[in-house]
C-alpha positions in Angstrom: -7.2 26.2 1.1 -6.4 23.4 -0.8 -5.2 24.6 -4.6 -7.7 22.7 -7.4 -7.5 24.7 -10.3 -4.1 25.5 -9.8 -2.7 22.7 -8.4 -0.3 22.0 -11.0 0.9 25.8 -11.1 4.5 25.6 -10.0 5.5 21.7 -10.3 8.3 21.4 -12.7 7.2 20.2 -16.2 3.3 21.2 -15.2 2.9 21.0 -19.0 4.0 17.8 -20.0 1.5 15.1 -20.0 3.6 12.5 -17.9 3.6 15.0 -15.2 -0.2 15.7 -15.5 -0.8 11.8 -15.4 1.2 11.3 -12.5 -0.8 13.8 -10.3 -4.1 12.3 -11.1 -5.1 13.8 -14.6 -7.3 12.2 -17.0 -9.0 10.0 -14.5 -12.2 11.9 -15.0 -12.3 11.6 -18.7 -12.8 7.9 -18.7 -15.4 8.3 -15.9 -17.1 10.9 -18.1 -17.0 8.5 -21.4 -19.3 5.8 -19.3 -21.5 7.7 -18.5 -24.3 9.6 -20.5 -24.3 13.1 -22.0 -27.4 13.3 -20.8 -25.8 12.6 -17.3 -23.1 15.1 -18.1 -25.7 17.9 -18.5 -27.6 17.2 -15.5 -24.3 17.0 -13.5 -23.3 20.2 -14.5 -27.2 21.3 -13.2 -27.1 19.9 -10.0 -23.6 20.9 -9.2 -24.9 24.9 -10.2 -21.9 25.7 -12.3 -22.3 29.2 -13.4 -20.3 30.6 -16.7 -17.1 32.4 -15.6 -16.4 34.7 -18.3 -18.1 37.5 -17.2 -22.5 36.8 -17.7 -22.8 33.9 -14.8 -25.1 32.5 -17.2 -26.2 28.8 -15.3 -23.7 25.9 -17.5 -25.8 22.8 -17.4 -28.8 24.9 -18.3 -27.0 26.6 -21.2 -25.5 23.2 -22.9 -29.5 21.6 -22.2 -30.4 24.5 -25.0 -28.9 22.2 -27.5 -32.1 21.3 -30.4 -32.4 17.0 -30.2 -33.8 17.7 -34.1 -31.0 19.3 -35.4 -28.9 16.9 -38.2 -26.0 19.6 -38.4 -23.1 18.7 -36.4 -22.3 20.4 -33.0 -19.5 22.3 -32.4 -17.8 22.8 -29.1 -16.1 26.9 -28.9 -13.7 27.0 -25.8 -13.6 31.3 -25.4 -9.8 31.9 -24.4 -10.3 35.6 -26.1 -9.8 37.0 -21.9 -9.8 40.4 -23.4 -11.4 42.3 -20.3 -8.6 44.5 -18.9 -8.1 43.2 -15.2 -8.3 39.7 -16.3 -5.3 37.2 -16.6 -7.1 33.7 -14.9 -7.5 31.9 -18.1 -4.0 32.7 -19.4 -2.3 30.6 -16.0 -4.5 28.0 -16.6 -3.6 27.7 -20.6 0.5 28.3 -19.9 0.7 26.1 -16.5 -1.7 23.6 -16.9 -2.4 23.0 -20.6 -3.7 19.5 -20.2 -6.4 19.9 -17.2 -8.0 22.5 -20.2 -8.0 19.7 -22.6 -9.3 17.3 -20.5 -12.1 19.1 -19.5 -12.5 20.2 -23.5 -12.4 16.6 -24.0 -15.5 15.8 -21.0 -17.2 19.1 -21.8 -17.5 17.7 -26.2 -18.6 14.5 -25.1 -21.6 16.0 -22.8 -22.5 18.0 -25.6 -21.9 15.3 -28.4 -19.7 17.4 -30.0 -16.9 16.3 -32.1 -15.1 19.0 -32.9 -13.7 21.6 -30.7 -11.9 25.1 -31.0 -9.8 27.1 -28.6 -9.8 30.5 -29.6 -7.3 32.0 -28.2 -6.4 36.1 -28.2 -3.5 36.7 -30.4 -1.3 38.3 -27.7 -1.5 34.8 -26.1 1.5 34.0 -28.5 2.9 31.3 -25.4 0.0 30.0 -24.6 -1.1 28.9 -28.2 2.3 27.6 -28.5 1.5 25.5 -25.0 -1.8 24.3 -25.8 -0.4 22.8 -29.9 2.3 20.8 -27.6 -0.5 19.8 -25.3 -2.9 18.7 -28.0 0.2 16.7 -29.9 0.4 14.8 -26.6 -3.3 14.0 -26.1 -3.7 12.7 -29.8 -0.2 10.7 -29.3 -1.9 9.1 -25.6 -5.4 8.6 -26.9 -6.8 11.4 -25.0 -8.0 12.8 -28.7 -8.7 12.1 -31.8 -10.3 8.6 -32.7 -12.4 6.4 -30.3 -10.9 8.2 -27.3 -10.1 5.0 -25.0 -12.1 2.7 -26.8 -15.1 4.3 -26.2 -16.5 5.4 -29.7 -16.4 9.0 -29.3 -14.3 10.9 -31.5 -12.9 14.5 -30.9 -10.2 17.0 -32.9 -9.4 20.2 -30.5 -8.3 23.1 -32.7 -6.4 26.3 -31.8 -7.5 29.1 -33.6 -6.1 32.5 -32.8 -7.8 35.8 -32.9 -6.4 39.0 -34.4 -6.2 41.6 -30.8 -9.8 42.5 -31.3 -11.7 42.8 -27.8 -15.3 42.6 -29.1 -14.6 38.4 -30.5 -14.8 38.1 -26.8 -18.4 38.3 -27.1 -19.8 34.9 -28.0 -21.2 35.7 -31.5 -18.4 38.3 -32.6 -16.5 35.5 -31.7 -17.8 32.9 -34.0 -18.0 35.3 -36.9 -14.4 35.5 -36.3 -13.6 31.7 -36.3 -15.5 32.0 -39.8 -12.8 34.0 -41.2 -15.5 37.4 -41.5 -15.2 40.4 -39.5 -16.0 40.2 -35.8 -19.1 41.8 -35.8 -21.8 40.2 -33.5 -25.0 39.3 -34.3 -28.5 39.9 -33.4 -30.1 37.1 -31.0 -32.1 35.5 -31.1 -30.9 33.1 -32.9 -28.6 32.2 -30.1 -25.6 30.0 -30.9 -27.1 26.9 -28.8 -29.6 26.5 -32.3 -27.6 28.7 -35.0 -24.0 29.3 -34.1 -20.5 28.3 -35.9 -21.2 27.0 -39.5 -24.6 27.5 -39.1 -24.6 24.9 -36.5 -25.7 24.1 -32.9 -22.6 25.5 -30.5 -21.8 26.1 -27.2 -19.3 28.8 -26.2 -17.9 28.8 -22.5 -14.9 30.3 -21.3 -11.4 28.4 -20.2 -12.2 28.5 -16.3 -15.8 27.3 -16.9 -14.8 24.0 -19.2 -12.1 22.9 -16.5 -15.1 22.6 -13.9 -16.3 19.3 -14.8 -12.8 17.6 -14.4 -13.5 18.3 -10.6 -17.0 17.8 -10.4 -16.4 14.6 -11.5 -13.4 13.7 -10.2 -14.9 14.8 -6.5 -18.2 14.4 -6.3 -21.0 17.4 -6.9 -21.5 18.0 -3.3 -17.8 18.3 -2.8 -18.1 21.3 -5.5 -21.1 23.2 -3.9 -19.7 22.9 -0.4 -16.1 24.1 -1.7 -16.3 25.8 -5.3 -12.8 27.2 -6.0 -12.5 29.8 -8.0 -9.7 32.3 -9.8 -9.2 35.7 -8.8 -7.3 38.4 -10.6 -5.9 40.7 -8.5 -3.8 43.8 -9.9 -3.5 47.6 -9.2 -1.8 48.5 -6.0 -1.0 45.7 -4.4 1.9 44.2 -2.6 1.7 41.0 -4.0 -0.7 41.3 -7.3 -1.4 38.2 -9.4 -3.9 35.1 -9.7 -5.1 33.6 -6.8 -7.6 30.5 -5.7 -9.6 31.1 -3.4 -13.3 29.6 -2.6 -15.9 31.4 -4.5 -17.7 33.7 -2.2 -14.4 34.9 -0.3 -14.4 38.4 1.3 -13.2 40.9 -1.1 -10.8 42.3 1.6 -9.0 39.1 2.4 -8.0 38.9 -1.2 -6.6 42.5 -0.6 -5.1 42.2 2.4 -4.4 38.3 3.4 -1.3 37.2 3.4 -2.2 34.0 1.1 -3.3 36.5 -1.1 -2.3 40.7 -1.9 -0.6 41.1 1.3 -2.5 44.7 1.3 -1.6 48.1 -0.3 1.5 49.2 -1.5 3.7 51.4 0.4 1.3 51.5 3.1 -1.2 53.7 1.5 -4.6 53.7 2.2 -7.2 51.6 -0.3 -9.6 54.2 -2.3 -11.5 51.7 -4.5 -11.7 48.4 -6.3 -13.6 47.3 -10.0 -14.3 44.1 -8.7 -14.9 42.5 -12.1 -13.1 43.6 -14.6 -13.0 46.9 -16.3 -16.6 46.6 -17.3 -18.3 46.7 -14.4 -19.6 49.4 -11.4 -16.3 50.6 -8.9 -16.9 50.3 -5.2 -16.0 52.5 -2.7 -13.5 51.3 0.3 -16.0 51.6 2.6 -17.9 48.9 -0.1 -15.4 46.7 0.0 -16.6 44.3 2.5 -18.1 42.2 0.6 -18.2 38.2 -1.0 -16.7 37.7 -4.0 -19.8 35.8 -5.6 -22.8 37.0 -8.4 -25.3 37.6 -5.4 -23.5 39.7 -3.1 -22.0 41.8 -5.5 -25.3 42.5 -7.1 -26.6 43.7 -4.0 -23.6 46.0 -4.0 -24.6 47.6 -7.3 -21.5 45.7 -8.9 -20.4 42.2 -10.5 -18.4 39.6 -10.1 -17.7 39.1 -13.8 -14.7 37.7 -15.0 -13.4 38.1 -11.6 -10.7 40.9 -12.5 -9.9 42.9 -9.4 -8.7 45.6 -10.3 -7.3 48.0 -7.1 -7.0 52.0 -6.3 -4.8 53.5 -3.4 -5.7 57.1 -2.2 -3.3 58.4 -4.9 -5.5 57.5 -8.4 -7.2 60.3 -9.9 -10.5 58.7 -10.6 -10.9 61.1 -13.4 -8.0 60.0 -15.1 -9.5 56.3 -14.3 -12.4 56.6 -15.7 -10.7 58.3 -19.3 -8.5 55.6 -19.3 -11.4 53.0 -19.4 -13.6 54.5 -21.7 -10.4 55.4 -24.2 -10.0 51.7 -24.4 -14.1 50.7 -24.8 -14.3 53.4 -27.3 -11.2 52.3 -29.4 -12.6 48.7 -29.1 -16.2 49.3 -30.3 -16.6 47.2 -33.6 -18.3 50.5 -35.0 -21.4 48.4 -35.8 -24.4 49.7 -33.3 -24.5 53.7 -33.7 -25.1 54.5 -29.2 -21.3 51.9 -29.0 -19.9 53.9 -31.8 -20.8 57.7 -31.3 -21.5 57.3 -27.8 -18.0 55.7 -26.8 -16.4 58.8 -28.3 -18.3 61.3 -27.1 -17.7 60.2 -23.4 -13.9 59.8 -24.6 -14.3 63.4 -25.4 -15.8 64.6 -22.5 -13.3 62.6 -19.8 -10.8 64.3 -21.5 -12.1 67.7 -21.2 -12.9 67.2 -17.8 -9.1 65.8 -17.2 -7.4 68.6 -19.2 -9.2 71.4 -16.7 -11.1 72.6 -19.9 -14.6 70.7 -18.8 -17.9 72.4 -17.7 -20.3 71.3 -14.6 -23.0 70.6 -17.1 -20.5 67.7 -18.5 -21.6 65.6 -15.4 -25.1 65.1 -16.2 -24.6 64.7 -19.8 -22.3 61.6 -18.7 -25.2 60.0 -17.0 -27.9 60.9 -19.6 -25.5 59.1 -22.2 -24.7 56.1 -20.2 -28.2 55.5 -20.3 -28.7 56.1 -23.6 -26.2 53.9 -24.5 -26.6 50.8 -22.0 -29.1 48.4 -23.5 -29.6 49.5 -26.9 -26.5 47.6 -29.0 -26.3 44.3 -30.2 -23.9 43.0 -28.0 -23.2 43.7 -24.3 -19.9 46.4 -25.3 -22.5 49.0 -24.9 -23.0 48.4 -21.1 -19.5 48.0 -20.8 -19.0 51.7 -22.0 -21.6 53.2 -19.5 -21.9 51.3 -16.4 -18.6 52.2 -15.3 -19.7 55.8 -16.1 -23.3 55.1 -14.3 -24.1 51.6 -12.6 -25.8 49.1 -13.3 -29.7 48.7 -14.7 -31.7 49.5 -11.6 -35.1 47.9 -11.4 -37.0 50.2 -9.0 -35.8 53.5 -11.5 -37.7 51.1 -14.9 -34.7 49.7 -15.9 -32.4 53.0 -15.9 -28.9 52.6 -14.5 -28.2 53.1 -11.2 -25.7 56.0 -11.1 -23.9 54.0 -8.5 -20.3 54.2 -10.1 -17.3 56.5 -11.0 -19.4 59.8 -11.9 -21.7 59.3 -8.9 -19.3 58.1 -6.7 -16.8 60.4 -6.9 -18.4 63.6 -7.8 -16.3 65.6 -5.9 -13.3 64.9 -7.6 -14.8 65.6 -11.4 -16.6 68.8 -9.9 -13.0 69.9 -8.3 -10.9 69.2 -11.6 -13.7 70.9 -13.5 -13.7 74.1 -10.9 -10.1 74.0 -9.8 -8.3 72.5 -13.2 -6.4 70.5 -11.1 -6.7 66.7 -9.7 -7.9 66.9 -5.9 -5.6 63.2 -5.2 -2.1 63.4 -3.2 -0.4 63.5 -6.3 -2.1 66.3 -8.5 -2.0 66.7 -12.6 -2.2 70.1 -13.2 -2.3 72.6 -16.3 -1.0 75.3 -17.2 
């Protein structure tokens, strides 16, 4: 497949903006400029461009939100937070490729008639700040920023703004209280940011991967995109060859595991036991569920998501036990502490995981999980809450009134919390036992 997104990923000086011009970059800006945002919008529309940071939320329909009545200025909020364990895509695209980001920044403010942009970036993220300042320098110095952008009028300052570790400013509102120097608590929608966000002012928040889209849509044409979307996959776990790859969106989950222009399969020949195919958040499938596109449809048929697109993979030797504590150790640390089901609830699952994984947990401890999870999933502000439990228990199902499914790690792989709870011991190749 012909690389798009990541084209520039391994030419020397990918950074620089000499290099960038020389392989064809910035030729959609001034084809964006002529035309109307209005035009922008409805490419983004037709083209069906859905929100890569995790929600799939439709683009075009999302900036159309925008109030016409509103005399406040409009701010443009480029989500480079990528705080969802499993996920890395944004960072290659930040480090290798600064100024396709900035370019589509530049396309994505102008559709929106925005004139002032922020990246905000997660702290750890200490190169790619660094990388995106240099970038920045270089648009201003070429006209790609600041002042009527090649003659056209518009006028746009990018700002990098960098966040202090905290997973929950990943979350659209928690993020923009953040940018406003408070606490990054989010906030109770509706209002939604589209009519109240930064400032107090009309704002759009789309992640890295999303605002590079329109670069290409214009640049090729919006039945080019439909018939050929790439996409970025994050592949870890155990893996022969982990790390980000582009592939078409809607490619089988097990040729990104085992293609050879992708994972190159499992590690030391072991056999593949289960994959989170969207970052730590969402439902784990099976192996025997792993047959499956890589796109929002087919992998909510399959009980799961495609998210941010984190892969995330388990041979026959991970102690799902163990994988689950680990995930909810990190939701419960990361909780903001404002809704009481996020804050009390993350902990008390903590708890439990690790009395089941310490050979001190009860039988009883399986259906309390469940019963929590749904306690827990739809009842906070912000979407942390379903993070916590659908690992633990799937996904809302509509034909049980909106409970969740039960189609993840306790369900799933009952047999191996009922055996460390009866046994003490893990029932994987390579136990954990007690004494």
């Amino acid at each position: 497949m012909e690389k798009v997104l990541t084209k520039m990923v391994g030419i020397e000086n990918s950074r620089n903006i000499d290099v960038y011009l020389k392989s064809g970059g910035y030729q959609a800006l001034p084809k964006a400029l002529k035309m109307t945002p209005d035009q922008l919008v409805g490419m983004m529309k037709d083209a069906g461009v859905r929100g890569r940071g995790g929600a799939g939320f439709p683009t075009g329909m999302k900036w159309s939100f925008l109030p016409k009545d509103n005399p406040n200025p409009r701010y443009l909020l480029c989500n480079a937070d990528e705080s969802e364990p499993g996920t890395c895509k944004d960072r290659v695209l930040m480090e290798e490729d600064p100024h396709q980001v900035i370019e589509g920044l530049a396309i994505s403010s102008f559709a929106i008639q925005a004139h002032t942009c922020y990246i905000y970036i997660r702290g750890e993220y200490v190169n790619g700040a660094q990388v995106l300042n240099k970038a920045i320098q270089e648009a201003y110095d070429k006209g790609y920023l600041g002042k009527n952008i090649l003659g056209s009028g518009f006028d746009l300052d990018i700002t990098v703004h960098r966040g202090a570790g905290a997973y929950i400013c990943g979350e659209e509102t928690g993020l923009i209280e953040s940018l406003e120097g408070k606490r990054g608590w989010p906030r109770i929608k509706p209002p939604f940011p589209a009519v109240y966000g930064v400032f107090g002012s009309p704002t759009i928040v789309n992640n890295v991967e999303t605002l590079v889209t329109p670069v290409h849509i214009i640049n090729r044409g919006i039945q080019w995109w439909k018939d050929n979307e790439p996409k970025l996959y994050c592949m870890s776990g155990h893996l022969n060859r982990p790390g980000v790859f582009e592939a078409k969106i809607g490619i089988n989950l097990k040729d990104l595991i085992y293609g050879d222009d992708y994972s190159q399969g499992i590690a030391k020949g072991r056999k593949l036991k289960a994959v989170i195919p969207g970052g730590s958040s969402v439902p784990v499938l099976k192996a025997d569920e792993c047959d499956v596109a890589m796109d929002f449809d087919a992998l909510a048929k399959a009980g799961s998501a495609l998210g941010s697109a984190g892969c995330m993979v388990m041979d026959e030797t991970t102690c799902m036990v163990n994988a689950l504590w680990n995930l909810i150790k990190f939701y419960a640390h990361e909780s903001c502490g404002q809704c009481t089901p996020c804050r009390e609830g993350g902990h008390w699952m903590e708890m439990v995981l690790g009395r089941i994984e310490t050979g001190r947990g009860r039988m009883e401890d399986l259906d309390l999980m469940l019963e929590t999870a749904n306690n827990i999933a739809g009842r906070t502000i912000c979407p942390l809450g379903d993070a916590l439990a659908w690992p633990i228990a799937g996904m809302p199902d509509k034909n049980k009134g909106g409970d969740l499914s039960g189609n993840s790690f306790v369900t799933k792989f009952r047999d191996e919390f009922e055996y460390h709870i009866t046994n003490k011991k893990c029932k994987v190749t390579i136990p954990h036992e007690w004494n």
